[in-house]
N, C-alpha and C positions, 0 to 999 in steps of 0.2 A: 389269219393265224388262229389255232386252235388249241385247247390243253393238249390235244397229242404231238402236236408240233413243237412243245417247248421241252426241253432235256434237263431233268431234275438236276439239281446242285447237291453233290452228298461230300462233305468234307468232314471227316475222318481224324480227329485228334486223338484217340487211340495208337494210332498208324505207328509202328517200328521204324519206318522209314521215313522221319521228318525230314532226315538231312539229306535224303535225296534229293537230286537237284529236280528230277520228274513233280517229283510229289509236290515239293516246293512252287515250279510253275504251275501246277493243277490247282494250288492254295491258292495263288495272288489271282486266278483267274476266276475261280469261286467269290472270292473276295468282290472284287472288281466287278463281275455278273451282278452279285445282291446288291448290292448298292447303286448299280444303273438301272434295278427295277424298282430298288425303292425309290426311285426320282422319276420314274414314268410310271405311265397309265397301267401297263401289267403287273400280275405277280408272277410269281414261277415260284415252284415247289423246291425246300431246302431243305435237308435234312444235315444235322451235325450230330455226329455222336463223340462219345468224350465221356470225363467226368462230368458229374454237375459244377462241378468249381470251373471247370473248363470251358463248360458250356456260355455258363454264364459271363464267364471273363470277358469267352470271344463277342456276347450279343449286346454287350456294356460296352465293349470298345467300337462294334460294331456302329452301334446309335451314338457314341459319341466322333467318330467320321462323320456320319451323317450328320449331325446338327455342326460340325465345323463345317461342311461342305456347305449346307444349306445358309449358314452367318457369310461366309463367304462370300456369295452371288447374291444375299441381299445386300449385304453391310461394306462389303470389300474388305482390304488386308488390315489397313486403318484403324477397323472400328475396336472399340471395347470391347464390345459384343462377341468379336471374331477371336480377338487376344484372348477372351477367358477362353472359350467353348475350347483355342488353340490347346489352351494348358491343360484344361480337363481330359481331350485327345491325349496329349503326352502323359496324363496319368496313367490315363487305362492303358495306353500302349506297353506303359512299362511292367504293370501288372500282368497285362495276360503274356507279355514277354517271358517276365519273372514264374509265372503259373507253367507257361506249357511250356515255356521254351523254346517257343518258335519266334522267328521273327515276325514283326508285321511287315505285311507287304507295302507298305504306303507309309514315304517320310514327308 
């Protein structure tokens, strides 16, 4: 596989049409894409546009998934470890919730 083989990821928080039900699956799938490569050997190219407040909300709540994910499969449900990174996850979710007004894809 080559950089021209991989298919940019461009998610769109500007977009009029959040509450489409399209747009909405095109988000959790974006979603979902970044985060299966931040946990493998490739990258693939993302772009987000948005506000800055937006931007940042979504790349704050982004990396806190990821470090829940990651406590996760070291630590399991159990750990301390997993329960903060949990609640900082439900922080930022509610924030970029509360920011863009979208929902997050992932409870």
């Amino acid at each position: 596989m080559n950089d021209k083989d991989i298919t940019p990821i461009v998610i769109d928080l500007t977009s009029q049409n959040k509450l489409n039900e399209s747009w909405l699956r095109l988000f959790g799938y974006g979603v979902k894409s970044i985060l299966s490569h931040m946990f493998g050997e490739t990258s693939i190219p993302v772009t987000v546009r948005g506000s800055k407040g937006d931007i940042t909300s979504f790349a704050n709540t982004l990396g806190r998934e990821k470090n829940y994910l990651t406590s996760y499969k070291k630590f399991g449900l159990d750990n301390p470890k997993t329960y903060r990174n949990k609640s900082l996850l439900d922080r930022a979710v509610s924030k970029f919730e509360g920011k863009t007004g979208l929902k997050w894809p992932f409870k």
